[in-house]
N, C-alpha and C positions, 0 to 999 in steps of 0.2 A: 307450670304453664301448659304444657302437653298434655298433661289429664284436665286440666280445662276444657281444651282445645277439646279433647276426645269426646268429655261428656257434653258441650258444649253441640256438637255435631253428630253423636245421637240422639239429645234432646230434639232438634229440627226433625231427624228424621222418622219421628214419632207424630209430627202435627201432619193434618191432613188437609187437603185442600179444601176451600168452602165450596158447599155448603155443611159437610162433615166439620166436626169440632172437637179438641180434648182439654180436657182441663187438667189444670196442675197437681190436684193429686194422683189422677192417675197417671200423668206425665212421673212425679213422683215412685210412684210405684216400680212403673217399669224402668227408670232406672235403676231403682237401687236394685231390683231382679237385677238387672245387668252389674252390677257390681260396683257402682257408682255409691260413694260416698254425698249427699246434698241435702239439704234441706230443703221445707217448700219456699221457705222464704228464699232462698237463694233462686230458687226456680221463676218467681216469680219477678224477682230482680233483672234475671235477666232476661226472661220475654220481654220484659219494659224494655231494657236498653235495646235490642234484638230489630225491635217493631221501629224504632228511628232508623234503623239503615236497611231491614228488612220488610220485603212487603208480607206482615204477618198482621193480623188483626182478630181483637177480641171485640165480645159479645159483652153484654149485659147480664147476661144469665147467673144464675146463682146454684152450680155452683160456675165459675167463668168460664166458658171456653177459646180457645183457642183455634186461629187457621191460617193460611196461607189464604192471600186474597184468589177467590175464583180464576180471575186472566191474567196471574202471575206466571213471569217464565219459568221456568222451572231452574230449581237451584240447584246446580251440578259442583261438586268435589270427586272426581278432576271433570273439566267440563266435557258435555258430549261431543265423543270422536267423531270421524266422520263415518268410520263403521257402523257405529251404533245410529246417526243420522241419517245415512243410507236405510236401517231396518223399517225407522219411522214412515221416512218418504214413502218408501213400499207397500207400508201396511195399509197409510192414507191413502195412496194411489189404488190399491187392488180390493181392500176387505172394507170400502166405505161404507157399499148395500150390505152390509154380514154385521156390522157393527152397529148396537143401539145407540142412537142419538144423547143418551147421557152418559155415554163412554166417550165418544165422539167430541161431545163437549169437553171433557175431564183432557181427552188426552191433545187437545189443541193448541194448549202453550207449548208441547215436547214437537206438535209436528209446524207449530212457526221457528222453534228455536232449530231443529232438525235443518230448512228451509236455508235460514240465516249460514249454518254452518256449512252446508254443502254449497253456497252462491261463495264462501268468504275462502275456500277452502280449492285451490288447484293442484287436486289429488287425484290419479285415476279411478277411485272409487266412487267422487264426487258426481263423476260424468256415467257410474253406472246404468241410474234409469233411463239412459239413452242408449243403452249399449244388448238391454232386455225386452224383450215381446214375449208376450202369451199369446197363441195362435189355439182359436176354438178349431175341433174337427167338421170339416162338413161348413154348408153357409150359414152365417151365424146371423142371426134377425135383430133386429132394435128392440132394447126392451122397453113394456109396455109401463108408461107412467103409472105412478103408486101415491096414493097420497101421502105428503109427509108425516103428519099429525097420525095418523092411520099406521105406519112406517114405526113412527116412536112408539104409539100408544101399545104396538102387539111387541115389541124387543122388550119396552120396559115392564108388561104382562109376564114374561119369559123370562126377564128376572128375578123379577116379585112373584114366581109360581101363581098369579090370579088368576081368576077368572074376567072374560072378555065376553059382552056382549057387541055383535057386528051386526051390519046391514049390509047385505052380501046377494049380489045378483050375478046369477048364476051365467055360463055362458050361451050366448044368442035369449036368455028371456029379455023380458019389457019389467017384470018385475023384480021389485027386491024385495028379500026379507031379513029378517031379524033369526037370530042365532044367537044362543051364550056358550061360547067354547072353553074348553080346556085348552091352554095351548100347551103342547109336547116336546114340541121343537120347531128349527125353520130348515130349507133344504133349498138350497138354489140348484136348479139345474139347466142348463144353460142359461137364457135372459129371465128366467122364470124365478118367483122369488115364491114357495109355497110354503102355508103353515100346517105342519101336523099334530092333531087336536083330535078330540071328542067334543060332542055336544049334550046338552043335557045333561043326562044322567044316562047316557048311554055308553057302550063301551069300545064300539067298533070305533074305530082310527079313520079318519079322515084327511085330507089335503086340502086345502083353500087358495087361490091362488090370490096373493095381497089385493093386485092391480083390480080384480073385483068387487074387492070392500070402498065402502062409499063411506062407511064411516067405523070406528070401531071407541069404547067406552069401557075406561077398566073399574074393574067390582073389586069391593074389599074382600070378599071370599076366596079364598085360597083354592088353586083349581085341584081339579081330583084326579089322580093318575092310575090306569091301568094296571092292577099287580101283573111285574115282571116286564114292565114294559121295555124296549131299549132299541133307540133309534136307529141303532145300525143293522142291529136285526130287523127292524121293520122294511130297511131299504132294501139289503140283501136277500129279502124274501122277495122281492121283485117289487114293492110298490109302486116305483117306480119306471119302469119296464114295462108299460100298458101288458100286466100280463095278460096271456088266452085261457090261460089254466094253472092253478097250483103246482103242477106238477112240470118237472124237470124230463126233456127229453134229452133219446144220444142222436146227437147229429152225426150225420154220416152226410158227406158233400164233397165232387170232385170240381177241385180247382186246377187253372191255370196254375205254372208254376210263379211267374212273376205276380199273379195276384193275392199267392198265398204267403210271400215271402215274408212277411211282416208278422205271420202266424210265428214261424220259429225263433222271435226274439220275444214278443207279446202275446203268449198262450191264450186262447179262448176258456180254456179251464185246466186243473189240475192233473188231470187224465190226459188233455189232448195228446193225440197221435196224429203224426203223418207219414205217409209213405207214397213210394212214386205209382203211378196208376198211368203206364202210358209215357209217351212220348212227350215233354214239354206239360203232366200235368202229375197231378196227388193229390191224396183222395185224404181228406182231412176229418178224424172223428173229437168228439168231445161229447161231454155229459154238460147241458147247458139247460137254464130257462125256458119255459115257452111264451116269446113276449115279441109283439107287434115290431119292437124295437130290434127282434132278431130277423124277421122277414125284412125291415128297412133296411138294414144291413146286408143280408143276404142279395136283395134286390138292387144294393148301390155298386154289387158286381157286375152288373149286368149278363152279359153269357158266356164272361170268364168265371162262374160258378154254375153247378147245375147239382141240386139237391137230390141225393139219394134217397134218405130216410131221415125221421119213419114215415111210412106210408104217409097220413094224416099232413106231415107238411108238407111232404111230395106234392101230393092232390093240391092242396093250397097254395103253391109256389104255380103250378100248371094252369090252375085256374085265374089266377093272376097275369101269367105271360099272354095268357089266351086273353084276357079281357085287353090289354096294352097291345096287343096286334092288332084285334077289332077295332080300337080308338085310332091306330093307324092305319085303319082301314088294309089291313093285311092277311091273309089267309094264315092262322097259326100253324107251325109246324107241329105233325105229331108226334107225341110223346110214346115214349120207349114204356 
């Protein structure tokens, strides 16, 4: 009865939810890999009896296959804890916009049964996602509506490796055009949901921002990828950092002490140094980017920082303070 039971409940966990399907020889098969003793005739005896009290359902096909209906709940030996209920909730809650719409679909019976368990369940784990916030840095904006269909059509491009042609209007034109990309990957950053791609037959790397496509249409060709490409390289080369230049400068900037505090637990880089420079200040160095994103930064000090070096952003930060005095109608002080 126990090796019943066992092969009985690796069988199940071999059928896959529709619209995917298996059929009994190779359900066959991979048991007896597994060391199961059965025939197919047995196999197929008991899908039949299985399918009266399980919601499993076969096809027509020749050879037959086998599934779990589409919006079945999902079948748990032991059933889902509340731990593992709590992972669901969270993934639905936070990675909705990250996840393709036919994963989303697929994974919807675990986040209604998820739902079920943590309402049925008074556990302090259950009361978790009331007890967690993610806080963005800085004011965070509303993000800008995406088409759904547009949303699906480039997730399920990205995992079918195809090719995509878009109609994509660019920011502030009146018109749109057509494009057929590669996509490479996706990258949210903040409310911003961008795709990194080629187009054509070209090889330079691009960003697309979704909420600009007005429509998108996936091709049976299979897209074409960059030799050596790899997306975390492409980020950490500053793509996304509005760089000024390829190249890396050393910062050199004298802070207040309370505005730098947050340096000596969360380095600016690997190198960073700091030391005191003064009464209530320190003069903080690093080997950092040069990106629009580090002058916003620098600037969100206001004049508990004042930039040293190198010259080049010196000049750049001064001409900056000068233009923000003008706007306030104020004589700039001068610079050292």
């Amino acid at each position: 009865m126990s090796n019943t039971l066992s092969r009985v409940m690796a069988m199940l966990r071999h059928i896959p939810r529709h619209p995917r399907k298996i059929d009994t020889n190779t359900l066959l098969h991979r048991l007896e890999t597994a060391g199961y003793d059965i025939s197919l005739r047995s196999i197929q005896r008991d899908l039949n009896d299985l399918s009266s009290t399980l919601p499993l359902v076969a096809d027509n096909g020749r050879p037959q296959g086998w599934s779990w209906q589409a919006d079945a709940d999902p079948f748990h030996l032991p059933f889902l804890d509340p731990q593992a209920a709590l992972t669901f909730h969270l993934v639905e809650r936070h990675l909705n916009s990250l996840l393709p719409e036919s994963t989303l679909n697929y994974l919807s019976p675990w986040f209604r049964t998820a739902t079920a368990v943590l309402e049925a369940n008074d556990h302090g784990v259950t009361r978790w996602p009331d007890k967690v916030r993610v806080l963005p840095r800085g004011l965070r904006l509303q993000s800008p509506p995406i088409d759904p269909c547009v949303h699906a059509t480039l997730y399920d491009a990205l995992l079918q490796e195809r090719q995509v042609t878009i109609r994509y209007q660019q920011r502030q034109a009146t018109e749109v055009k057509e494009y057929l990309v590669h996509p490479l990957g996706v990258v949210t950053r903040d409310t911003v949901i961008y795709l990194v791609c080629t187009m054509w037959d070209f090889t330079d790397v691009r960003q697309l921002a979704l909420h600009r496509m007005k429509s998108a249409t996936i091709q049976e060709e299979a897209c074409r990828r960059p030799e050596g490409f790899c997306l975390d390289a492409y980020i950490a080369g500053g793509a996304f950092g509005y760089p000024e230049s390829s190249d890396t400068i050393h910062l050199e900037a004298r802070f207040t002490s309370a505005a730098a505090a947050h340096l000596f637990e969360c380095p600016l880089a690997d190198d960073q140094r700091i030391v005191p420079d003064g009464a209530g200040a320190v003069r903080v160095s690093a080997t950092v980017l040069d990106t629009k994103e580090l002058r916003w930064w620098l600037l969100g000090f206001g004049d508990q920082v004042t930039v040293m070096g190198p010259a080049r952003l010196r000049e750049r930060m001064r001409d900056i303070v000068a233009g923000m005095a003008s706007g306030y109608g104020l004589a700039p002080a001068s610079a050292a």
